[in-house]
N, C-alpha and C positions, 0 to 999 in steps of 0.2 A: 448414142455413144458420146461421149465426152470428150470434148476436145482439149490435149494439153499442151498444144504450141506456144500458146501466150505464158502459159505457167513457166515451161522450159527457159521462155525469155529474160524472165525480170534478173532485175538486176540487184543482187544480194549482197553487193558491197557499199550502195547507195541507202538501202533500208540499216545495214548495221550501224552507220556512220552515223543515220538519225535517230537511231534507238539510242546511241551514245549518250547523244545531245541532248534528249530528252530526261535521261537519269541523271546525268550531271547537274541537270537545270534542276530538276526537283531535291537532290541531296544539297544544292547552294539554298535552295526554299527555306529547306528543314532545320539548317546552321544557323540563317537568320534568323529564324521564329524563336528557337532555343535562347540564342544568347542575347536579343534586341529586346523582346516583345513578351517572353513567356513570363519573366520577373514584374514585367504591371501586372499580370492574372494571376498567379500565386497566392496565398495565402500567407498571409507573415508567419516567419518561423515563432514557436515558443518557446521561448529557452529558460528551463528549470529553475525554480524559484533554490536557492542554495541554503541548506541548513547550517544553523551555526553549531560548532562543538561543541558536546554536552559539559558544562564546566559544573567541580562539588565545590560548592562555597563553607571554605572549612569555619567561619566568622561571621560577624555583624556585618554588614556593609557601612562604610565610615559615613562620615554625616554630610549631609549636600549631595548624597547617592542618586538625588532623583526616587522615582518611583520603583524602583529593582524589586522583586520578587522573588521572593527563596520558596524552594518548595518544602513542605511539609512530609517528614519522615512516609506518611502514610502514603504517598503518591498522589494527593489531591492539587487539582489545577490550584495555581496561585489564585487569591481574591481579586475581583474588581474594587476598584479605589471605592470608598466609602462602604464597603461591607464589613461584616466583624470575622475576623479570623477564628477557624474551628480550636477549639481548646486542644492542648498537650499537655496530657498526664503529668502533672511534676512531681520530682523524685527526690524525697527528704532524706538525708541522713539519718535522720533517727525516726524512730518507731514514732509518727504522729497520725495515724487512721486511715494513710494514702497508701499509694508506694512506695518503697524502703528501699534504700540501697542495700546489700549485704556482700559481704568481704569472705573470700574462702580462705580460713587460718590452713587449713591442710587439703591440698590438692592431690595428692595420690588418694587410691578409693582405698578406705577405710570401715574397718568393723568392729564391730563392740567396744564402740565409744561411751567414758561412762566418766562423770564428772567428780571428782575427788572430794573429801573434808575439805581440803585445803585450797580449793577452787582451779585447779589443773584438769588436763579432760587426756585420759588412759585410753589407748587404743593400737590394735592391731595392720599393721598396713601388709597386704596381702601380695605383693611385689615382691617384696623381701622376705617373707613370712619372722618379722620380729614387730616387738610390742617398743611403742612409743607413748611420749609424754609431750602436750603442748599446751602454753601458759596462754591466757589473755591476748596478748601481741602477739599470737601466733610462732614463737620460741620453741622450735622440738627440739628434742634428748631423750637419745635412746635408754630405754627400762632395763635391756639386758644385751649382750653382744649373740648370745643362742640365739640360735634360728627353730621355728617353732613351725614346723610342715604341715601343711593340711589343719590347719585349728578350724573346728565348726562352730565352736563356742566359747563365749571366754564369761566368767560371772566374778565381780571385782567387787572387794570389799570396800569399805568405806573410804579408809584411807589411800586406798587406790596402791598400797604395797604387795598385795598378796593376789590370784586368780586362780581360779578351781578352772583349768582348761578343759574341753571336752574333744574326740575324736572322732572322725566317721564311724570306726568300728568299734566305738563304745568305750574306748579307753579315755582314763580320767585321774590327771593330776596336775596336784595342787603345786603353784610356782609363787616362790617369795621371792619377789622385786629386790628384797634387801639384803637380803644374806645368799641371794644367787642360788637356792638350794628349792631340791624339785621331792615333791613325796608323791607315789604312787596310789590311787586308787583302786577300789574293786567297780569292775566293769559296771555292774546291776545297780549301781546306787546313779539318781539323776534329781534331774530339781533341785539346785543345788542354790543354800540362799546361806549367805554373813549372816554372824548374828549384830548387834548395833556396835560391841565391841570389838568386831574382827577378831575373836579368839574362837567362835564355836562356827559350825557348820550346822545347816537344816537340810538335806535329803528324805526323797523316798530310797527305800529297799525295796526293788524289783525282784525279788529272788522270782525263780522257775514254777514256783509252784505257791498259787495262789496266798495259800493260808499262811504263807512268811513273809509276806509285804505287808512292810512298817513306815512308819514317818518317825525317823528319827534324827537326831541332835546330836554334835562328838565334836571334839576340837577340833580344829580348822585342820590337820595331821591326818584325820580319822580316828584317832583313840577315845577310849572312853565313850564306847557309845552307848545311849539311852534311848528305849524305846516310848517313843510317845503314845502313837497310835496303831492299830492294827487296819490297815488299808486294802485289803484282798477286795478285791471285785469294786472299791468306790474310789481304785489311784487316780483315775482321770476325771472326778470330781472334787479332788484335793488340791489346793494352788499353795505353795509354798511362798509366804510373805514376812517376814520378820519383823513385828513392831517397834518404830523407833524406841519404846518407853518397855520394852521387853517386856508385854503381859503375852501379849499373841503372837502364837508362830505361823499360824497357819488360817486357811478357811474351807469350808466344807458346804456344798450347795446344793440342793436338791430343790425338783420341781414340787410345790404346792397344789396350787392347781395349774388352771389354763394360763393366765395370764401375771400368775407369784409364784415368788421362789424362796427359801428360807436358807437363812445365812446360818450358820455355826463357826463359833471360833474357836479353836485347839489353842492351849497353851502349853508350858514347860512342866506342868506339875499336875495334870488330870484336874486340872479347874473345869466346875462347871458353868463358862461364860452364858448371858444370856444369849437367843439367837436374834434373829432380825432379819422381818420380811419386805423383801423388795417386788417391786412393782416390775415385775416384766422375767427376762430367761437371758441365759450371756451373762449370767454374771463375772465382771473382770475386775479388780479393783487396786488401788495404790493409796498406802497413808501418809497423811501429812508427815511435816517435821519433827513435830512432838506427838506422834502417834496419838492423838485424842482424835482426829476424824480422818473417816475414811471417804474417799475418792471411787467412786464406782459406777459402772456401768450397763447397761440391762436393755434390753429391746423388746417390744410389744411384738404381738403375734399379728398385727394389721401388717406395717411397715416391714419389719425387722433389721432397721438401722440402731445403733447405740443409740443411747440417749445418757448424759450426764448425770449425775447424782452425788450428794452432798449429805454424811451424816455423822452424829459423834458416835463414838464406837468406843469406848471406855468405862469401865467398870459398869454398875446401873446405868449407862444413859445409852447401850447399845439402843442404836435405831433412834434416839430421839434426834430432833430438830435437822429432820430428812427434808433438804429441798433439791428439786429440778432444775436443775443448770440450762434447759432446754438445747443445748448444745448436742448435735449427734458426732461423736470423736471417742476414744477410747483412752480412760488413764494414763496408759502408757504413751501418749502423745502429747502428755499435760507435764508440769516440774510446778511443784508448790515454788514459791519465792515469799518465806516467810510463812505462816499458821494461816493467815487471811487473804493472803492473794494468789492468783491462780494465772497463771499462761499457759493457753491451751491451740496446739494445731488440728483448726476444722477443715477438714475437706470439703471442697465447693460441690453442691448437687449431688451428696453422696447417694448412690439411687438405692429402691427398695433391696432386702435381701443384705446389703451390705457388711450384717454382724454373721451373717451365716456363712459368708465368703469374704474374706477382709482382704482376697486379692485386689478385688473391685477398685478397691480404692488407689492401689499404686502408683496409678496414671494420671491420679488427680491433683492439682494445685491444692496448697492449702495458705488460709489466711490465720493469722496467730489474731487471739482475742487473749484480755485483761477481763479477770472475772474478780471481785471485790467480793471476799465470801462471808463478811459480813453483812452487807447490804444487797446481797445478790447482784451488784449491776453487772453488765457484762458489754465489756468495750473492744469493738476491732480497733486492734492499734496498729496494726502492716499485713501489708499486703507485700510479698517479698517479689523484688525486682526477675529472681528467677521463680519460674514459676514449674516446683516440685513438689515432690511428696517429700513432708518431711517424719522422718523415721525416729528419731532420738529428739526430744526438745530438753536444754540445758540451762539452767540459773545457777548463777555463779553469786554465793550469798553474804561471798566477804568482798566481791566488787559489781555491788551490784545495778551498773549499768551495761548491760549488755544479756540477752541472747544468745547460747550457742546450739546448734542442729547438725545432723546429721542428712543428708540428700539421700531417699531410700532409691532414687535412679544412676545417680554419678557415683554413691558413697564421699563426696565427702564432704567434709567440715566449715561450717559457715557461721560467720558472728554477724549481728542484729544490734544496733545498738538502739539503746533507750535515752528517753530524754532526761 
């Protein structure tokens, strides 16, 4: 058994006193080590190296700068001292083979822009649904104070006075700029082309039933109409083109064989033009100034991208001195500037199939080439600073320094000037 008298003894105000003493003593230990002794053993703090503000240097740096560093638009590290700086694109003013500046004469989006005799460029601004006029220096004035709702098309005669408008729902009349006076249409007539005087009109007649589609000619009014051709079942192989020199109105193309197609030209008076075979299918085409050669384009059954082409097309010499422009773009992307020169917008990397679907191209930048159609050369002269599809190309031939386009993505209007 256990004995607890010595236990019952002790004395428990003498042990608390030195349990005191002894925590006290060791929390004095712990204040000392902390604030005396633990800063030799430490590790030195590190304190953040501090960045400085990102500053844009809108200039040169003045001279006696030292060594200062600009950074390069591209994000590339500044050079080390005796390296050579990466090259930056420089941007010419005028069309000289590089990049081009280009200036937009009209910023609202615009359609069926179409450049005048008289060197002005007619067009529709979709905002307000009314038809404008803007000069060289980018100077608009308004064509008419009507407003013109829903236009799907507009087809402008020479002088840029008169426009055969066309409608969603098929409705079609003719508006003269000058005397402010509107003449109505019948629905079924389309394809609507000026003659080189702006007094006659070129149409198909759609009627409903086959065997009364015609290609016909009538004053620019509709009266007086003349049948040219009977077109039932070959309308959508008829293109309505009206020759500057009023021999041809029209062309008519059928496949040869696999890889040729054969031209026919209609005229005003049942002439029998000769025809003229092209090398490839797609045929599309546009005549010079003096209607003696035609501008056309055709695509091979490898590829099926355009291809350029170049031939005289008048009286006997239909099809003679046919050359390849090797260029893949489409007429209507080209404007003569003069009988023998040519400015054409090519699409970069136009890919295969291109001529069979000409959306493909929409998305693509184009660089404008100088084609010299007597010697064949053919020169890129701009590379346009923005980089679109351009939709309408425009030579203005009584000033002729300058470029103007059309942006098939923004709509709108852009000058290029030449050297």
């Amino acid at each position: 058994m256990i004995n607890n008298k010595n236990y019952m003894n002790l004395d428990w105000k003498k042990i608390g006193v030195f349990a005191l003493i002894i925590g006290a003593t060791a929390l004095l230990i712990f204040f000392i080590y902390w604030f005396f002794w633990l800063p030799f053993f430490a590790p030195p703090a590190i304190t953040p190296i501090e960045q400085p503000a990102t500053t844009t240097i809108s200039q040169f740096p003045e001279a006696g700068a030292g060594n200062q560093q600009i950074a390069t638009q591209s994000g590339s590290l500044p050079q080390s001292p005796g390296q050579t700086p990466a090259s930056v694109p420089t941007v010419t003013q005028t069309a000289q083979g590089g990049l081009t500046a280009i200036n937009a004469i009209v910023k609202d989006p615009v359609y069926f822009s179409s450049m005048t005799s008289g060197g002005t460029i007619n067009y529709y601004n979709t905002k307000d649904g009314k038809f404008y006029r803007v000069d060289s220096n980018g100077n608009i004035t308004a064509l008419s104070d009507q407003v013109f709702y829903n236009v799907s098309n507009a087809i402008w005669d020479n002088k840029g006075g008169k426009a055969v408008l066309e409608y969603p729902d098929g409705s079609n009349i003719v508006f003269d700029f000058n005397t402010q006076k509107q003449i109505t249409l019948p629905k079924h007539w389309e394809s609507f082309e000026f003659s080189p005087n702006d007094e006659q009109i070129l149409f198909k007649n759609m009627a409903l039933d086959t065997e009364n589609r015609f290609l016909v000619a009538a004053k620019y009014d509709g009266s007086s109409p003349k049948i040219l051709e009977s077109i039932g079942g070959i309308e959508n192989q008829i293109q309505t083109n009206w020759s500057p020199n009023n021999q041809m109105v029209a062309t008519f193309n059928e496949g040869k064989d696999l890889n040729r197609s054969e031209v026919y030209f209609v005229g005003l008076n049942g002439e029998n033009f000769k025809s003229m075979i092209v090398e490839g299918r797609g045929f599309q085409s546009e005549w010079s100034p003096n209607g003696g050669r035609l501008l056309y384009s055709v695509h091979n059954m490898t590829d099926f991208k355009p291809q350029l082409w170049i031939s005289d097309a008048y009286g006997d010499n239909v099809g003679t001195n046919r050359q390849a422009l090797s260029l893949n773009t489409w007429p209507d992307k080209c404007t003569f500037a003069g009988n023998d020169t040519l400015y054409c917008a090519v699409p970069r990397n136009l890919p295969d199939g291109a001529d069979i679907d000409r959306s493909v191209a929409n998305t693509l930048a184009d660089d404008i080439y100088q084609i010299d159609l007597t010697t064949g050369q053919q020169t890129l002269i701009a590379t346009p600073t923005r980089q679109g599809s351009i939709s309408n190309i425009m030579y203005n031939i009584s000033s002729p320094k300058s470029l103007f386009f059309s942006d098939a993505n923004n709509n709108r209007i852009y000058k290029i000037d030449l050297p």
